[in-house]
C-alpha positions in Angstrom: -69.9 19.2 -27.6 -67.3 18.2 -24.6 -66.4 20.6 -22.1 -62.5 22.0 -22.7 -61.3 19.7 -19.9 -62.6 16.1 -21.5 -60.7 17.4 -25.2 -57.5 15.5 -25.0 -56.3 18.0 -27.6 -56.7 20.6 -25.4 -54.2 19.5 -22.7 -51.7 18.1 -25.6 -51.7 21.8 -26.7 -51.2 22.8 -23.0 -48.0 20.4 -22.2 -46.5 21.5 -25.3 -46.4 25.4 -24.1 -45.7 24.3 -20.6 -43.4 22.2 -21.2 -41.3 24.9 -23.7 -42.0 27.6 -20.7 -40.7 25.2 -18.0 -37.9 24.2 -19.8 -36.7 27.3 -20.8 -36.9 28.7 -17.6 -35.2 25.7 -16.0 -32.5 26.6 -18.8 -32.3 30.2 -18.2 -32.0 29.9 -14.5 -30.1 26.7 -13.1 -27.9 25.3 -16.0 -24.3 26.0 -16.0 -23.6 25.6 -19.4 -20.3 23.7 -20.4 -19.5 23.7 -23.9 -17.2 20.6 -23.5 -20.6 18.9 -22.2 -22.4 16.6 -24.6 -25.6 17.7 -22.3 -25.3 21.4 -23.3 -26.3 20.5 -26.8 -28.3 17.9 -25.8 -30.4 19.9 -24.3 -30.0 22.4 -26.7 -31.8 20.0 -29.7 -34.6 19.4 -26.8 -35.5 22.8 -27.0 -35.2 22.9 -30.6 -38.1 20.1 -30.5 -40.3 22.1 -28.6 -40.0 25.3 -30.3 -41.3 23.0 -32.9 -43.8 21.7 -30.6 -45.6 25.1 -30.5 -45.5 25.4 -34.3 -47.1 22.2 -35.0 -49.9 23.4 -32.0 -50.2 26.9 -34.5 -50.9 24.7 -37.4 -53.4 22.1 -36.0 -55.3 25.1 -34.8 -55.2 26.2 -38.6 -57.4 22.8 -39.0 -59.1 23.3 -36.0 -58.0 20.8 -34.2 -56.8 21.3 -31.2 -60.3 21.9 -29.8 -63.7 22.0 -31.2 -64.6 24.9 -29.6 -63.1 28.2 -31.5 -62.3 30.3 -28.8 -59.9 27.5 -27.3 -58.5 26.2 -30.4 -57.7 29.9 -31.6 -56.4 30.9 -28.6 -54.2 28.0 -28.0 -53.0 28.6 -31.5 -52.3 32.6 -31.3 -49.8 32.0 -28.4 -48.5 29.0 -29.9 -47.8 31.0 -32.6 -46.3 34.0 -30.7 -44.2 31.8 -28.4 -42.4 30.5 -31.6 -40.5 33.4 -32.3 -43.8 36.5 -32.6 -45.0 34.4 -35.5 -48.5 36.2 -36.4 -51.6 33.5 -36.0 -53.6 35.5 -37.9 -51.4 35.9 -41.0 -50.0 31.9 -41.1 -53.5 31.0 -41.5 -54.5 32.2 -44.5 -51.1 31.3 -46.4 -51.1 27.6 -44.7 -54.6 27.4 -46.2 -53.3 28.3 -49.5 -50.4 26.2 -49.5 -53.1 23.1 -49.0 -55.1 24.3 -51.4 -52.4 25.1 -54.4 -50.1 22.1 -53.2 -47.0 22.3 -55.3 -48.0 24.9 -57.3 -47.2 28.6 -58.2 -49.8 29.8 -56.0 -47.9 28.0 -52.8 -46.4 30.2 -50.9 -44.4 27.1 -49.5 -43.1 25.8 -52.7 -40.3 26.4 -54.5 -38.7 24.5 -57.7 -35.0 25.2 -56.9 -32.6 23.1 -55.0 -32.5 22.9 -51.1 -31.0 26.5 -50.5 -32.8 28.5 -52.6 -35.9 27.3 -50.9 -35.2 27.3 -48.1 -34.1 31.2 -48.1 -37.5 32.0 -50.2 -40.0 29.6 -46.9 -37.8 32.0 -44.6 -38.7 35.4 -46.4 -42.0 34.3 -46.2 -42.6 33.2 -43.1 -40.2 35.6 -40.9 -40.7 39.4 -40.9 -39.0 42.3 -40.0 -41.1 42.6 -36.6 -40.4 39.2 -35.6 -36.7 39.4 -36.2 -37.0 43.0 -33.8 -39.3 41.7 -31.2 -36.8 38.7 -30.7 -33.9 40.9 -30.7 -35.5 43.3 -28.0 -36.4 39.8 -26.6 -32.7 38.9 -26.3 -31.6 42.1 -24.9 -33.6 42.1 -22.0 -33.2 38.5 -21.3 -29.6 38.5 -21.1 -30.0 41.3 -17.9 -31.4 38.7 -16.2 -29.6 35.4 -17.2 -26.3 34.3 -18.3 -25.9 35.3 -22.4 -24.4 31.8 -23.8 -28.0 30.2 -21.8 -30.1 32.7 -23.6 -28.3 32.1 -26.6 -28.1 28.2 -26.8 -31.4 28.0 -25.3 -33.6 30.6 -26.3 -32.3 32.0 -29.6 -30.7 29.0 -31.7 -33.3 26.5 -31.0 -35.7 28.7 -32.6 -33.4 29.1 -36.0 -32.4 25.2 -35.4 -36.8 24.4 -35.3 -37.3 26.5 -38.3 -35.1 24.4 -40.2 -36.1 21.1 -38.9 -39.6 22.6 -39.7 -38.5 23.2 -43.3 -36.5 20.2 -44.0 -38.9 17.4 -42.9 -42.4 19.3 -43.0 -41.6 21.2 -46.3 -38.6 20.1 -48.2 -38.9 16.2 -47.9 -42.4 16.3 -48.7 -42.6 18.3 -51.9 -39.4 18.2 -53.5 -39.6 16.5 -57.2 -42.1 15.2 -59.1 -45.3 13.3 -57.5 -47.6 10.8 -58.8 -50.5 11.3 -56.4 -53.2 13.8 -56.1 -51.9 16.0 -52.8 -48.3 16.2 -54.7 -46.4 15.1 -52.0 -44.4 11.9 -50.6 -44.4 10.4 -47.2 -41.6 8.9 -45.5 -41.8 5.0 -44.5 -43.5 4.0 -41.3 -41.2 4.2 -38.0 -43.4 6.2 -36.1 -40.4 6.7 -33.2 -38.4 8.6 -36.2 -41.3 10.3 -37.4 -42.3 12.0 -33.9 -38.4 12.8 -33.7 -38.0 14.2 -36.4 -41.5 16.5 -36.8 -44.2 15.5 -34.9 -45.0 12.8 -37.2 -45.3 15.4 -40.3 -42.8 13.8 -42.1 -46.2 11.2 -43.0 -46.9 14.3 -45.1 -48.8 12.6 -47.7 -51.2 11.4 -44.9 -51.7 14.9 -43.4 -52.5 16.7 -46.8 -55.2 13.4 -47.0 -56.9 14.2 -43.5 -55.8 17.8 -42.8 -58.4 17.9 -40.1 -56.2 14.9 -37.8 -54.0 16.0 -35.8 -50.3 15.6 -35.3 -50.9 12.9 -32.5 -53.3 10.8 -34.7 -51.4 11.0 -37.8 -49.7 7.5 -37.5 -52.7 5.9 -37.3 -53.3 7.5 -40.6 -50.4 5.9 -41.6 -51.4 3.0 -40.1 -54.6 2.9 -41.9 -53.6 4.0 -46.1 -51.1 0.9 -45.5 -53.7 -1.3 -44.7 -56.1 0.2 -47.0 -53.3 -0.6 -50.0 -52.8 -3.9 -49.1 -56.2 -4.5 -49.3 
């Protein structure tokens, strides 16, 4: 096995949660916000991305792989997890599991027959808890003693709801919805690998990660790369 410090997934999960801290601190502390400013929301959606950044860390650590060794890979996935609005580590990884396992199905605790709404309320009941919503609002509270309330707001507070969506809508949603001809019961969306790491860190090539769940979201447009060349074949 390599040491930590040669696992490349290792220090992808590390810039992820550094950059989120940096950037949020940068944010917090010397950004005048200007709500005329097409940079205030700019910036804003950047921070959306890497609240979704952590998630996607939390879930390859699900697969174990961020790092071969468990103690790293679980670590790195707890405060992945925790950064992204006290999400519980312990208790997304049994239900992810499940959703693999019961793709599609009744048993999926991330499916849902129903139009776009109705879903989307019944992924958010059961992925956000009471706690969470209390440990952020506590969260809020003392943050805005410290730093100016619309910063804390645009920067700290919406990105997370704004990343739960985009979470949602192109890991979840897009993926699943209607009916599927293929044994993981769900679609991928066509290769443009720019739009795909824009949009979800490449899990909108959903069909790909439900057939390698064990790649991680760096690798997954080679997967891509490599069931198109496989069906040409």
């Amino acid at each position: 096995m390599k040491p930590w410090y040669q696992e490349k997934g290792i220090w992808i999960a590390l810039t992820i949660i550094s950059l989120w801290f940096l950037s949020l601190g940068w944010l917090l502390t010397n950004f005048t916000v200007d709500f005329s400013s097409p940079l205030t929301y700019a910036l804003m959606l950047l921070q959306a991305h890497l609240y979704t950044g952590l998630f996607i860390t939390a879930h390859d650590a699900m697969h174990g792989s961020v790092a071969k060794n468990k103690i790293w890979n679980n670590t790195l996935g707890t405060i992945a997890a925790t950064l992204f609005a006290y999400n519980s580590y312990r208790k997304l990884f049994p239900k992810h599991h499940q959703h693999h396992r019961f793709v599609a199905t009744d048993k999926d605790p991330d499916y849902h027959s129903g139009s776009f709404i109705p879903w989307y309320i019944k992924f958010a009941r059961e992925y956000v808890s009471i706690w969470q919503i209390l440990l952020m609002a506590i969260t809020y509270e003392i943050l805005i003693r410290f730093f100016p309330k619309p910063n804390v707001i645009l920067f700290y507070i919406i990105p997370s709801l704004l990343s739960t969506l985009q979470l949602f809508y192109f890991g979840t949603y897009l993926p699943h919805r209607g009916e599927h001809n293929n044994k993981h019961q769900s679609r991928s969306q066509r290769k443009n690998h720019a739009w795909a790491f824009i949009s979800c860190y490449f899990f909108g090539y959903h069909y790909e990660h439900h057939n390698a769940p064990g790649v991680p979201w760096w690798k997954l447009y080679k997967e891509k790369e490599a069931l198109e060349l496989e069906a040409k074949s």
